[in-house]
LOVO-991007 format. One line per 10 residues: number of its first residue (from 1); for each residue x, y, z of N, C-alpha, C. Coordinates in nm, 3 decimals. Atoms other than C-alpha are relative to their C-alpha. Layout:
REM residues N
NUM	X/Y/Z/X/Y/Z/X/Y/Z ~ ...
END
This chain:
REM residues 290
1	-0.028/0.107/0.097/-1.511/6.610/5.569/0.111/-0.087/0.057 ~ -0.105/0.103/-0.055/-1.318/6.283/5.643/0.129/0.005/-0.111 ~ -0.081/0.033/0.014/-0.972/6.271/5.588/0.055/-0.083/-0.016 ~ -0.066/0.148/0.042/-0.783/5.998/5.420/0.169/-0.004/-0.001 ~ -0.124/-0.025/0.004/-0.449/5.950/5.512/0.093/-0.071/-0.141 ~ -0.051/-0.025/0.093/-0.175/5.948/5.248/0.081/-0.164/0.005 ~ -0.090/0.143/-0.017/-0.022/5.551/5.157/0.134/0.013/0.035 ~ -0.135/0.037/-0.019/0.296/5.455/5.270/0.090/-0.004/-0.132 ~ -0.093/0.048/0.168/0.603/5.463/5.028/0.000/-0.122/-0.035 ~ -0.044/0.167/0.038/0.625/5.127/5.053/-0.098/-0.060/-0.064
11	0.180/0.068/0.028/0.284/5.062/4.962/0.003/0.061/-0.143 ~ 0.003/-0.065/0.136/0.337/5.277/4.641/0.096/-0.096/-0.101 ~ -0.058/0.046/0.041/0.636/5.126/4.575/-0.009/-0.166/-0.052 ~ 0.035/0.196/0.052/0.502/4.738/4.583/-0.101/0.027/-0.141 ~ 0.050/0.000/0.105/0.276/4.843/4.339/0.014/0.021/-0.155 ~ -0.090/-0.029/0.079/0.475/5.012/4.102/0.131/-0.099/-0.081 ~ -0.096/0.107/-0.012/0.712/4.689/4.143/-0.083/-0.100/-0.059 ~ 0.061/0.094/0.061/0.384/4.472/4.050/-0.070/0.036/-0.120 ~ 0.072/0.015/0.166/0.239/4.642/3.731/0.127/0.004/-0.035 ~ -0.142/0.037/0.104/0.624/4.628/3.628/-0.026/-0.110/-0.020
21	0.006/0.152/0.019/0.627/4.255/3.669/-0.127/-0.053/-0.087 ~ 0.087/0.059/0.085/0.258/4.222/3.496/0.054/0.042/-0.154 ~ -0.027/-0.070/0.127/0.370/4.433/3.196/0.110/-0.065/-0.043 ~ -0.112/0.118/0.133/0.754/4.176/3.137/-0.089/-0.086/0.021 ~ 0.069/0.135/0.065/0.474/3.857/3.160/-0.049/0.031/-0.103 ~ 0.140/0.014/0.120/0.210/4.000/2.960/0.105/0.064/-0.159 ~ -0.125/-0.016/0.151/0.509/4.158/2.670/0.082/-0.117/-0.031 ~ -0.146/0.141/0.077/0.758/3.836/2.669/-0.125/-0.131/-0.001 ~ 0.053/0.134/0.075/0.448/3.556/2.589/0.034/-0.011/-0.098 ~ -0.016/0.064/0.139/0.479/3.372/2.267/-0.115/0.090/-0.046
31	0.137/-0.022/0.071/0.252/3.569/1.997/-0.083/-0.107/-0.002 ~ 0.051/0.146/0.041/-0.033/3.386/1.889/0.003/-0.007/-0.122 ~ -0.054/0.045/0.124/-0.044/3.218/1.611/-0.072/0.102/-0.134 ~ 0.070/-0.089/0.099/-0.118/3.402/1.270/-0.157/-0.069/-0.054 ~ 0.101/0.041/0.049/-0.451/3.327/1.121/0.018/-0.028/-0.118 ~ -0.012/-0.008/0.158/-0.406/3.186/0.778/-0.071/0.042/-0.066 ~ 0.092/-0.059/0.112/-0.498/3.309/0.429/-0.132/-0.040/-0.009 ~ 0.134/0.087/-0.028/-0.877/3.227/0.412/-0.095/-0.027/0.171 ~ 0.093/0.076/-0.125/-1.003/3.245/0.757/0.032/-0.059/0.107 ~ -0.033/0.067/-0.105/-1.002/3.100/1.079/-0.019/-0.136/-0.015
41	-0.009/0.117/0.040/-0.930/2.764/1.061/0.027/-0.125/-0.115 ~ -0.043/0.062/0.172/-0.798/2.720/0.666/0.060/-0.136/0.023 ~ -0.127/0.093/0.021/-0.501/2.525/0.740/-0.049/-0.158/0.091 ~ 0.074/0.126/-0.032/-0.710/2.264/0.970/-0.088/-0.078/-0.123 ~ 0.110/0.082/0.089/-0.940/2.226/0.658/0.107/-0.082/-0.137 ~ -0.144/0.043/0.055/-0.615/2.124/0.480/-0.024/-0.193/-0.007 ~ 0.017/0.095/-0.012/-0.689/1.787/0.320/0.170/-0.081/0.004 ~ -0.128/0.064/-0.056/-0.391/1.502/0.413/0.044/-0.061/-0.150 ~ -0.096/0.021/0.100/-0.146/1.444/0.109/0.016/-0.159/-0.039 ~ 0.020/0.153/0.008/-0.200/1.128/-0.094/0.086/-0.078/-0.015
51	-0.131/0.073/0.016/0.053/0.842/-0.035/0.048/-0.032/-0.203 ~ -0.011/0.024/0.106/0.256/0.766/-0.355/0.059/-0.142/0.036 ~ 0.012/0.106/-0.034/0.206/0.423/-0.378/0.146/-0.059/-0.039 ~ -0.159/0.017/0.067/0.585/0.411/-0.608/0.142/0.063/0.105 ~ -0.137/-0.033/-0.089/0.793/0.569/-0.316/0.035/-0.108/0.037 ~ -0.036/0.099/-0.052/1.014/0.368/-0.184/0.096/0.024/0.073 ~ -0.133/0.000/-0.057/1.280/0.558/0.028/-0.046/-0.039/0.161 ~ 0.016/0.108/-0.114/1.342/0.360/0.350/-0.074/-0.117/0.012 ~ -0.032/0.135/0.056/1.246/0.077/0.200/0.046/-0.102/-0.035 ~ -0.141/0.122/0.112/1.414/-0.250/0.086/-0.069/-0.094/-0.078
61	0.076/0.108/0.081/1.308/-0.441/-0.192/0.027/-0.158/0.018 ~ 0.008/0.169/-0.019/1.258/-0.855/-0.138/0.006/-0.069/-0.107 ~ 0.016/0.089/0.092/1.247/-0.939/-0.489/0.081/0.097/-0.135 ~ -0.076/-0.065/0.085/1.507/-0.847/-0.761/-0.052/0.022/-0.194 ~ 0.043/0.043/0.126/1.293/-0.918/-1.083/0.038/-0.081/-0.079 ~ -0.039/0.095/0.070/1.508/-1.185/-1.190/-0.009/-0.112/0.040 ~ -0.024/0.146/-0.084/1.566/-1.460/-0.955/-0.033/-0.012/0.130 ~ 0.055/0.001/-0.138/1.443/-1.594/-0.681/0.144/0.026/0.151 ~ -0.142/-0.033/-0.096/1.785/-1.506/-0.442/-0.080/0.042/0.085 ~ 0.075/-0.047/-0.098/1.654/-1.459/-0.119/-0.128/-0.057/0.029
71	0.137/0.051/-0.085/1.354/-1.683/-0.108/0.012/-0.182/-0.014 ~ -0.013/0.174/-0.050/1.285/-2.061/-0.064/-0.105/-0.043/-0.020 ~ 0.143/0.015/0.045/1.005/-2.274/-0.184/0.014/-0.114/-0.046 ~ 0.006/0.118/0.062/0.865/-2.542/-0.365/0.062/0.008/-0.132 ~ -0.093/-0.049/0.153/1.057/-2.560/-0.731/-0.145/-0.008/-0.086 ~ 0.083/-0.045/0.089/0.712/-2.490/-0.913/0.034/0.142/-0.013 ~ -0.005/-0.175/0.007/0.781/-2.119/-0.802/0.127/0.041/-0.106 ~ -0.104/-0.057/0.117/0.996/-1.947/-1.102/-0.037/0.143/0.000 ~ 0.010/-0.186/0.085/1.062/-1.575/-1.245/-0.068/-0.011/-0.138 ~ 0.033/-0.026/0.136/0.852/-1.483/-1.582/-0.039/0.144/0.026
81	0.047/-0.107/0.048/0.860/-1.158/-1.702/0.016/0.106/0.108 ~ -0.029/-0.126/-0.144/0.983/-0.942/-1.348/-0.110/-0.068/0.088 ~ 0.088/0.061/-0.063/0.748/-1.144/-1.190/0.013/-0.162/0.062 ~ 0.025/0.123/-0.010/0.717/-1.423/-0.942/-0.156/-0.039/-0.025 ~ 0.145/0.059/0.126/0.489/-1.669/-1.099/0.028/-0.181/0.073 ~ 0.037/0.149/0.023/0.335/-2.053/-1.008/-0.100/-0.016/-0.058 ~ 0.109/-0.001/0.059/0.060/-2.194/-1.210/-0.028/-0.150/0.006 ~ 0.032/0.150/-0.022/-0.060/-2.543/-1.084/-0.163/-0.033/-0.083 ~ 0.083/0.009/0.094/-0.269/-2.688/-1.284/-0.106/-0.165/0.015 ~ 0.069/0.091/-0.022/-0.533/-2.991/-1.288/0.125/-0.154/-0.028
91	-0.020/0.071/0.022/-0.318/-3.188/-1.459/0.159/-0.030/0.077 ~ -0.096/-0.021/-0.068/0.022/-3.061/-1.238/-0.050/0.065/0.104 ~ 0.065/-0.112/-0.115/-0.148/-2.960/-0.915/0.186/0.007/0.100 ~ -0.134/-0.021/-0.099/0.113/-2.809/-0.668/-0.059/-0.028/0.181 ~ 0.089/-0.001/-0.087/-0.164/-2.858/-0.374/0.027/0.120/0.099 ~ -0.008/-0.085/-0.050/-0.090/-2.595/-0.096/0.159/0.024/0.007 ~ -0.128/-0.029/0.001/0.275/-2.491/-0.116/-0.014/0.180/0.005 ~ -0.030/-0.180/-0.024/0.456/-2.153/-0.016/0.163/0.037/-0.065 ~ -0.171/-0.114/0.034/0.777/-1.897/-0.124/0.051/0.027/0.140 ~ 0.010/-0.102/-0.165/0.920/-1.813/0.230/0.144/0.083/-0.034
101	-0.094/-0.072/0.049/1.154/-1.533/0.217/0.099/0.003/0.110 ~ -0.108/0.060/-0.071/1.458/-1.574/0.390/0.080/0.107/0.072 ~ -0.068/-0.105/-0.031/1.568/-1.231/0.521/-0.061/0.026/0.179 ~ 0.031/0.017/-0.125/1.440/-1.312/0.883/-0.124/0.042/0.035 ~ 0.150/-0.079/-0.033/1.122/-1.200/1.068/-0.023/0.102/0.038 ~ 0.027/-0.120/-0.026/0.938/-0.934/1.071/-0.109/0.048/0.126 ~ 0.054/-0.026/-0.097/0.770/-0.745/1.370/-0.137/0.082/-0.025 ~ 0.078/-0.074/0.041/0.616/-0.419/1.312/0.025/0.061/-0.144 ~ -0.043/-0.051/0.150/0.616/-0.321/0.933/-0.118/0.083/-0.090 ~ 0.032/-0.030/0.061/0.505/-0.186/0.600/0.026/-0.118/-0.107
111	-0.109/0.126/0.114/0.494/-0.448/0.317/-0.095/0.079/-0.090 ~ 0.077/-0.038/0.102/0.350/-0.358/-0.036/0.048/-0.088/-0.124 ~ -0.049/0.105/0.080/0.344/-0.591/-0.328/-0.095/-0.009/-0.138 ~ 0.082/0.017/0.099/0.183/-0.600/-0.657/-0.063/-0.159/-0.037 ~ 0.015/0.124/0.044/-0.013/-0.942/-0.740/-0.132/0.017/-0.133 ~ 0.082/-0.004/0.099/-0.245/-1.060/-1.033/-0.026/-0.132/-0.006 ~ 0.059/0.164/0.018/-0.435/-1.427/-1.097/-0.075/0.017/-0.116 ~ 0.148/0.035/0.090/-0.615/-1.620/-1.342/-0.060/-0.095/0.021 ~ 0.066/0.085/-0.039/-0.847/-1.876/-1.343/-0.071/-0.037/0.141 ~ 0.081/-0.060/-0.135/-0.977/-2.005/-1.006/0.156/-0.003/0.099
121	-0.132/-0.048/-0.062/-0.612/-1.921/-0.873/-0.049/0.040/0.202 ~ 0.033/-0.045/-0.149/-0.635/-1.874/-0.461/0.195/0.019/0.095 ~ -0.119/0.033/-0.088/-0.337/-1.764/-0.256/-0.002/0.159/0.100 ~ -0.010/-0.106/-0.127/-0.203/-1.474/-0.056/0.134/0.034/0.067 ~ -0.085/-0.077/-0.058/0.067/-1.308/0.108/0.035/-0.010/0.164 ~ 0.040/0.044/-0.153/0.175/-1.454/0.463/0.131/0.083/0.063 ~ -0.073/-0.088/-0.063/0.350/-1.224/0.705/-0.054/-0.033/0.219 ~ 0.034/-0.016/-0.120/0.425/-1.265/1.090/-0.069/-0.150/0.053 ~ 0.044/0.158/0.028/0.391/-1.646/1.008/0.127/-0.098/0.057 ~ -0.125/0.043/-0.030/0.608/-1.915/1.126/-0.004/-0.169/-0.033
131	0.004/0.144/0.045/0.718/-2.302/1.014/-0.066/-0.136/0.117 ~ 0.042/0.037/-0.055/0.533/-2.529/1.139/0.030/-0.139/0.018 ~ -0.091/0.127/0.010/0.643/-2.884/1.272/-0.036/-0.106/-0.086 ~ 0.038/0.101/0.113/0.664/-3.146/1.024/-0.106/-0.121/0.031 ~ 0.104/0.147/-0.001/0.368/-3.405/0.978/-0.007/-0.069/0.056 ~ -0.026/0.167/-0.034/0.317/-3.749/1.131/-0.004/-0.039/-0.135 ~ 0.030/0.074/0.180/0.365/-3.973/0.851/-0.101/-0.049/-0.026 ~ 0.111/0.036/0.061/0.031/-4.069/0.856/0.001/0.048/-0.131 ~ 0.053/-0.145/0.030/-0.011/-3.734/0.703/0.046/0.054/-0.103 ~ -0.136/-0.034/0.089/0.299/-3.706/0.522/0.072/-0.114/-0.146
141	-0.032/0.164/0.091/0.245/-4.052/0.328/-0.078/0.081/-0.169 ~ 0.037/0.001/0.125/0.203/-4.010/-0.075/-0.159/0.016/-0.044 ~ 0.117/-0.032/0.002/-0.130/-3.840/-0.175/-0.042/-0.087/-0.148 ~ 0.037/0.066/0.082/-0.321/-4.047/-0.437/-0.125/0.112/-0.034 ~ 0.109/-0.018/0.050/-0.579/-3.905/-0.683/-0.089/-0.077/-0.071 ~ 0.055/0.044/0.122/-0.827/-3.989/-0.902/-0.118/0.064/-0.120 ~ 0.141/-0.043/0.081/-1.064/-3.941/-1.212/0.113/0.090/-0.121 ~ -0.085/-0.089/0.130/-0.925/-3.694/-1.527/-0.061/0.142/-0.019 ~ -0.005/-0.113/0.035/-0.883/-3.377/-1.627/-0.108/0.092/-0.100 ~ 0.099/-0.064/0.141/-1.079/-3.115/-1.846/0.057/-0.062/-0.104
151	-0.101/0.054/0.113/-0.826/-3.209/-2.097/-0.021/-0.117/-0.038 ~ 0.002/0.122/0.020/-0.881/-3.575/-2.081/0.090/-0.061/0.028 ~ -0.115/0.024/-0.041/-0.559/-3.609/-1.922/-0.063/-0.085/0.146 ~ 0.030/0.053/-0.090/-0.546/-3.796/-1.603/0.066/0.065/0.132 ~ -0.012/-0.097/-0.054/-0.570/-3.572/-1.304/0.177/-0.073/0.093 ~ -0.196/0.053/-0.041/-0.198/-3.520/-1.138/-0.018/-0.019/0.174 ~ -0.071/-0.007/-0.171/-0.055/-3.590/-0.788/0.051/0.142/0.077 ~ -0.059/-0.062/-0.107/0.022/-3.316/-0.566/0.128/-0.035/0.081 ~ -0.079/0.042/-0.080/0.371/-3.324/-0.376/-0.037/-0.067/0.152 ~ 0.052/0.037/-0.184/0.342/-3.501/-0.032/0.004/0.106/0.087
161	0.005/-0.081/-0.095/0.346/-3.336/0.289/0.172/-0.010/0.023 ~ -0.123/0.004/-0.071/0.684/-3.452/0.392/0.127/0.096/-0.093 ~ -0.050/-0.064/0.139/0.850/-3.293/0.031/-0.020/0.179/0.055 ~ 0.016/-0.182/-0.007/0.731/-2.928/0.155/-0.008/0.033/0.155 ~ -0.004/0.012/-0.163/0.793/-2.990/0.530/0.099/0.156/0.017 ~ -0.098/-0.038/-0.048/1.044/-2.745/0.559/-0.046/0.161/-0.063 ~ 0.090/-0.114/-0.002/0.787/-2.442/0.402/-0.084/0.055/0.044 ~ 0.169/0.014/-0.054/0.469/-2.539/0.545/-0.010/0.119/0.082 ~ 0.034/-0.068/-0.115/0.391/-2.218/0.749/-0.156/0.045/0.035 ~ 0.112/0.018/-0.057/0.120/-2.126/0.917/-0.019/0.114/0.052
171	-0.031/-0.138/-0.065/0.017/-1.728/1.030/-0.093/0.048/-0.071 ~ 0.059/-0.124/0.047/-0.156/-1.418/0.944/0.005/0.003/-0.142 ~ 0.002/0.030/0.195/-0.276/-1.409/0.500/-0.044/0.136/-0.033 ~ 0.127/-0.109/0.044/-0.350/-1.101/0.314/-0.044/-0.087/-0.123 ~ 0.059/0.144/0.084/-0.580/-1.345/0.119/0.016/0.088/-0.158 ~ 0.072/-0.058/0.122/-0.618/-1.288/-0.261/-0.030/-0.132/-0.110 ~ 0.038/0.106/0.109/-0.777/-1.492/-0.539/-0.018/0.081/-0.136 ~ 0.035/-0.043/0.180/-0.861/-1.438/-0.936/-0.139/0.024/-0.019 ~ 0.155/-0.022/0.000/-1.249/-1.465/-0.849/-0.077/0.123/0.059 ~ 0.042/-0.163/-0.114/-1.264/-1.109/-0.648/-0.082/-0.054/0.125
181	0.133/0.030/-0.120/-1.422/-1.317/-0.361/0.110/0.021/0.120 ~ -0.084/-0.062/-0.148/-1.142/-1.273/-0.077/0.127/0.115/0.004 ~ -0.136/-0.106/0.009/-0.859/-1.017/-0.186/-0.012/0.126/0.081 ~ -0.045/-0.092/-0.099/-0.738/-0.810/0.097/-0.085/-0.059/0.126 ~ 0.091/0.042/-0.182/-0.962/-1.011/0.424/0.155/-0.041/0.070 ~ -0.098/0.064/-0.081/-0.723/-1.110/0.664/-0.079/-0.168/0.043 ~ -0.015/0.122/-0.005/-0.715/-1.478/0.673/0.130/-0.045/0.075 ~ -0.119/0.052/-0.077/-0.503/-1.705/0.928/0.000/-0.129/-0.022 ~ -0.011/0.104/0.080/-0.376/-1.986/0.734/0.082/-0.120/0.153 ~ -0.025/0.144/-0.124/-0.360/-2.327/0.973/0.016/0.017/0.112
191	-0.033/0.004/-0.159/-0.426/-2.242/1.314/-0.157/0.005/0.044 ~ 0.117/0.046/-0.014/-0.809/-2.292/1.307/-0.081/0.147/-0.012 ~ 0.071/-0.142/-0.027/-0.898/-1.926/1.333/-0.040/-0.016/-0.186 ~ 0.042/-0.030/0.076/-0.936/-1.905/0.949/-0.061/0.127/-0.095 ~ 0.011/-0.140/0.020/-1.127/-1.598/0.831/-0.052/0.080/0.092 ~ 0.060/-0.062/-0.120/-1.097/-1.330/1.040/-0.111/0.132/0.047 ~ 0.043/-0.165/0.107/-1.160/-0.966/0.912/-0.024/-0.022/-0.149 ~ -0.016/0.004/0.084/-1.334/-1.048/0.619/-0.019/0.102/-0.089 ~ 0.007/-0.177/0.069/-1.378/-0.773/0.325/-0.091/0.073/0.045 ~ 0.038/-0.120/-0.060/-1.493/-0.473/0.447/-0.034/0.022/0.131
201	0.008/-0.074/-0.157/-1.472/-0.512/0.803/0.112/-0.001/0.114 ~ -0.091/-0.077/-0.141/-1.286/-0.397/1.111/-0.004/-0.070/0.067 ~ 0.017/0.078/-0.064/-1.264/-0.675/1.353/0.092/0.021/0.096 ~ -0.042/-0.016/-0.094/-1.168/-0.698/1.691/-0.028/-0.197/0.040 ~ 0.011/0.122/-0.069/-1.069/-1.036/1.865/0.055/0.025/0.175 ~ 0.027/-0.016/-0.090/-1.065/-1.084/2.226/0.038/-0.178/0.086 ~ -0.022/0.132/-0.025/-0.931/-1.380/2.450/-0.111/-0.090/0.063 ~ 0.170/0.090/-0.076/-1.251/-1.645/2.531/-0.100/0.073/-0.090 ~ 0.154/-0.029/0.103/-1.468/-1.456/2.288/0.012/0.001/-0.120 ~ 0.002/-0.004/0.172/-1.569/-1.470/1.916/0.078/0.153/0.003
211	0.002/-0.068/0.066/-1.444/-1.254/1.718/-0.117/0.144/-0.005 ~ 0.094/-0.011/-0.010/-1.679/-0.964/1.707/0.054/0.160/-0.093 ~ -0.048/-0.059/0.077/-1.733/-0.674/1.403/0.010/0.146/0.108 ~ 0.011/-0.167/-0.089/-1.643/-0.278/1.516/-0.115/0.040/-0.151 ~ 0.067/-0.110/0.126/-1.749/-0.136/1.180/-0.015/-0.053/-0.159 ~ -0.006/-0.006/0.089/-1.802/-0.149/0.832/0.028/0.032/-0.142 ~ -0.064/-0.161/0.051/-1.606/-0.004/0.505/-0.055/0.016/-0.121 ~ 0.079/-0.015/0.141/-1.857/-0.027/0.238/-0.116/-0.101/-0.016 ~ 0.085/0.126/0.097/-2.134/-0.256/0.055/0.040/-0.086/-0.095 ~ -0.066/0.103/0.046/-2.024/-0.541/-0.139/0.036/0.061/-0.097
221	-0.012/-0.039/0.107/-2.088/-0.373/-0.464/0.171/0.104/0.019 ~ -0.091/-0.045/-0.055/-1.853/-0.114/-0.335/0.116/-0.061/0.017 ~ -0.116/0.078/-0.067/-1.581/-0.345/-0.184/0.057/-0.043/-0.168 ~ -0.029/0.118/0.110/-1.599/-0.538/-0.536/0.086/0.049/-0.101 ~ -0.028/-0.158/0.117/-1.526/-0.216/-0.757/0.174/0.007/0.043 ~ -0.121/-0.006/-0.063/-1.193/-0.199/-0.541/0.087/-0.101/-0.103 ~ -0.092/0.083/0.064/-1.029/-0.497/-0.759/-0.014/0.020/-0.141 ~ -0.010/-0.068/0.197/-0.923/-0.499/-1.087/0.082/-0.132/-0.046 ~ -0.017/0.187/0.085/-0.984/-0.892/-1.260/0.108/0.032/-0.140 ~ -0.063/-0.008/0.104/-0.729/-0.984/-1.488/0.129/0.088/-0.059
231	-0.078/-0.128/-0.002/-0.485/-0.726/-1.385/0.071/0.040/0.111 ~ -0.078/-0.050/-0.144/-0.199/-0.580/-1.102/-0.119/0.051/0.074 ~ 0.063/-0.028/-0.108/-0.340/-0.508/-0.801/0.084/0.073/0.127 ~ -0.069/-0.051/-0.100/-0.172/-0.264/-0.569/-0.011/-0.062/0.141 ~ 0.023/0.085/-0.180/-0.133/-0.490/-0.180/0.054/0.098/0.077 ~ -0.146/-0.061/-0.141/-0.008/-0.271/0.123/-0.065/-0.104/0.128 ~ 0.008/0.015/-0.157/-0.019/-0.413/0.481/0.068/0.082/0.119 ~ -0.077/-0.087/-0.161/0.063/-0.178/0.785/-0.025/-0.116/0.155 ~ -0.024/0.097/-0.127/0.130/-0.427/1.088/0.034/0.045/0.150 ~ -0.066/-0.048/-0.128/0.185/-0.214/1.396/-0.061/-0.072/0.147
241	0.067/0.092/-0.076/0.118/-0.398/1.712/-0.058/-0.077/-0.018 ~ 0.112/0.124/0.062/-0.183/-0.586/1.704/-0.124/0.029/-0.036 ~ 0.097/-0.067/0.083/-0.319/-0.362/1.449/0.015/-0.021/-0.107 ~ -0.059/0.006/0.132/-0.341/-0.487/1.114/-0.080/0.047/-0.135 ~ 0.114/-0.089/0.111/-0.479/-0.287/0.801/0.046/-0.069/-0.172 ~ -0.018/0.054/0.135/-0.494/-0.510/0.449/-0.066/0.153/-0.109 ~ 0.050/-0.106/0.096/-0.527/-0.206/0.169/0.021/-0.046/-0.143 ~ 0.028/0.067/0.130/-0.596/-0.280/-0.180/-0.066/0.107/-0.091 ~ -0.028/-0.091/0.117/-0.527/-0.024/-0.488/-0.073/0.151/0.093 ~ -0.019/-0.100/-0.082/-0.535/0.243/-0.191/-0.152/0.030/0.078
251	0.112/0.028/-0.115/-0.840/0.116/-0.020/-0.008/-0.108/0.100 ~ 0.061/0.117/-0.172/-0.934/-0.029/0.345/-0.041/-0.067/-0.053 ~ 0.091/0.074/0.021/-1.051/-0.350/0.295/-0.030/-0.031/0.086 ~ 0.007/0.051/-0.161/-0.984/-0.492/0.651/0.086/0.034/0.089 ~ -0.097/-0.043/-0.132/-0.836/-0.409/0.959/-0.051/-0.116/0.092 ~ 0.034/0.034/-0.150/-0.817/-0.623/1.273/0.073/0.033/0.116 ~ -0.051/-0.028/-0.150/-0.725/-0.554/1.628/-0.018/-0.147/0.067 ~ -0.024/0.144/-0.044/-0.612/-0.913/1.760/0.070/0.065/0.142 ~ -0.040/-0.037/-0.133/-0.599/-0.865/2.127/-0.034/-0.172/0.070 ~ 0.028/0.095/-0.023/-0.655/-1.265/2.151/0.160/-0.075/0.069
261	-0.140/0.008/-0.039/-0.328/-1.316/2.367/0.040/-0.174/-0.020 ~ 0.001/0.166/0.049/-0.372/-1.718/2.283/0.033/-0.014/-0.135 ~ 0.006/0.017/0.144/-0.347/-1.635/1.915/0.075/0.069/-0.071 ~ -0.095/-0.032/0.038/-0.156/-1.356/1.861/0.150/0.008/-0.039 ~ -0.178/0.032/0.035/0.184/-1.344/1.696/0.049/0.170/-0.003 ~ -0.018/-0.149/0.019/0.376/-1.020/1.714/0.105/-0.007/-0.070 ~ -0.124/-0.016/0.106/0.652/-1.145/1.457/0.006/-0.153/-0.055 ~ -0.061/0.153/0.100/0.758/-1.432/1.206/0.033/0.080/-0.125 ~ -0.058/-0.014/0.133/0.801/-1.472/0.870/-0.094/0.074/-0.095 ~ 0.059/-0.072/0.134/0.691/-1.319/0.507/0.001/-0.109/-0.084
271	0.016/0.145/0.073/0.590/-1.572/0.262/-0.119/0.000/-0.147 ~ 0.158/-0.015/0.090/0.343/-1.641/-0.056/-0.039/-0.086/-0.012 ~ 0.145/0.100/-0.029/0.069/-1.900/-0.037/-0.054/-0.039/-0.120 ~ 0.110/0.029/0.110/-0.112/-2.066/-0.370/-0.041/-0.155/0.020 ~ 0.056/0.111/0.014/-0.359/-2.332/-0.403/-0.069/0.003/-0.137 ~ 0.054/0.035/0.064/-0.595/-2.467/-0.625/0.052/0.021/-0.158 ~ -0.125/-0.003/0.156/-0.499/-2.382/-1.036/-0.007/0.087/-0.048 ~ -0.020/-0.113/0.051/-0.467/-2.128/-1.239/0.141/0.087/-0.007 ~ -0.142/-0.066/-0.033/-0.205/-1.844/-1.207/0.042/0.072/0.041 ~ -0.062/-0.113/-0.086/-0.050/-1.621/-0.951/0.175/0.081/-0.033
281	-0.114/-0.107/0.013/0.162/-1.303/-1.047/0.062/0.043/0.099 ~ -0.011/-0.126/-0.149/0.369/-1.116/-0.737/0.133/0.055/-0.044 ~ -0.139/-0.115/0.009/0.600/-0.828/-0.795/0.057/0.149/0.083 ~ -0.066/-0.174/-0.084/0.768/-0.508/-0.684/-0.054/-0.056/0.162 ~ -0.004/0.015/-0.084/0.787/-0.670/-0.339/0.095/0.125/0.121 ~ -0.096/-0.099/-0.042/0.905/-0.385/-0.100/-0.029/-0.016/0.207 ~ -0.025/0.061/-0.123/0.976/-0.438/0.289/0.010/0.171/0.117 ~ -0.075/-0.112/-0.025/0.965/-0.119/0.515/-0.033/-0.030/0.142 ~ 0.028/0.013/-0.156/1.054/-0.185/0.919/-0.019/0.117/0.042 ~ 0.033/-0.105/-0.036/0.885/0.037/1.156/0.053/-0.019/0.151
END
């Protein structure tokens, strides 16, 4: 029978030296993790905690419920009732005029704002907007109307251009009206782009190309159900980069991704927007930089 000679100490000893060393890796890892109550994978099925739309810490509020302190505008805009309020009317039109708020510009943010309309009321919420240079006087010369009112009154004048020179801005809208036909699209008030993301979609812009949709966040019926005529209306906007998400009583309406480096703005002003007549509510204005 063959003989097998007997290992070296040393040869015993390396070994002895390497299941030591496997035995401190494989004892000093991190446990793993426990399995929660319920199963493998409970705490992933863990739905995400619903914002409360009334927090407000790290926040700053823009509007005190009394007075306008802190904003700037045409003098139709007044306080009624904790509420800013204009209400132009056939027979007192205010024609396109804005509120601009005076606490400097904003970049990347959180804004949230309660609004409400009546009649065919149109305006909106302008953020990341900026003043735009005053008129030629063609432009800026005394607007004339004509013809009369429902009333039988005789329809009114609108301020000139040159009178609201120093509001006029021009930028990014979270649109809203009293008719439920645009509240929450992203609209870009005077720079030709116009509507961009309108309700319920996701839009992507692109430099040299249209506009073009990603997705969809409902059916009209759907989208429509979201507002609430005749009544507050919860607004948020999240603005991060050149990602912007209009939400409305804690639904997506629109998002766009503006990657249009000709068009984009990545900061200005905050502002509120009304045309045509009727009457625009806006309150609990709250400001949160990110």
């Amino acid at each position: 029978m063959k003989k097998f000679a007997k290992p070296a100490p040393i040869a015993w000893r390396t070994k002895r030296a390497l299941t030591a060393a496997l035995l401190l890796i494989f004892t000093t890892r991190p446990a793993p993790p426990q399995v929660p109550p319920g199963g493998r994978g409970a705490a992933v099925r863990r739905q995400p905690d619903p914002i409360d739309y009334s927090e407000h810490d790290g926040w700053i509020s823009l509007f005190d419920g009394k007075t306008l302190n802190g904003w700037s505008g045409d003098p139709s805009w007044h306080v009624e009732d904790g509420a800013i309020v204009i209400e132009p009317t056939c027979e007192h039109p205010t024609g396109t005029v804005y509120l601009v708020w005076q606490g400097g510009e904003v970049t990347n943010f959180e804004l949230k704002f309660e609004m409400k309309g009546t009649g065919a009321i149109n305006g909106g919420m302008q953020y990341r907007s900026w003043i735009q240079p005053p008129p030629p006087p063609a432009v800026s010369a005394p607007r004339t109307t004509a013809g009369t009112c429902p009333s039988g009154a005789p329809r009114g004048t609108p301020p000139d251009a040159a009178s609201e020179a120093q509001w006029n801005i021009a930028g990014p809208q979270y649109d809203f009206d009293a008719g439920n036909t645009v509240p929450g699209q992203f609209y870009e008030q005077a720079t030709g782009r116009a509507r961009i993301a309108w309700r319920g979609q996701v839009v992507r812009t692109e430099t040299g190309k249209n506009p073009r949709l990603v997705a969809l966040l409902g059916d009209k019926d759907t989208i429509d159900s979201w507002f609430k005529p005749n009544d507050w209306n919860e607004a948020h906007i999240i603005a991060l980069g050149n990602s912007m998400s209009h939400i409305l009583n804690g639904h997506l309406m629109s998002a766009l991704f503006d990657e249009d480096a000709t068009k984009f703005h990545a900061g200005g002003h905050i502002g509120i927007e009304v045309e045509s007549t009727g009457k625009l509510y806006v309150r609990n204005i709250w400001l949160k930089r990110l």
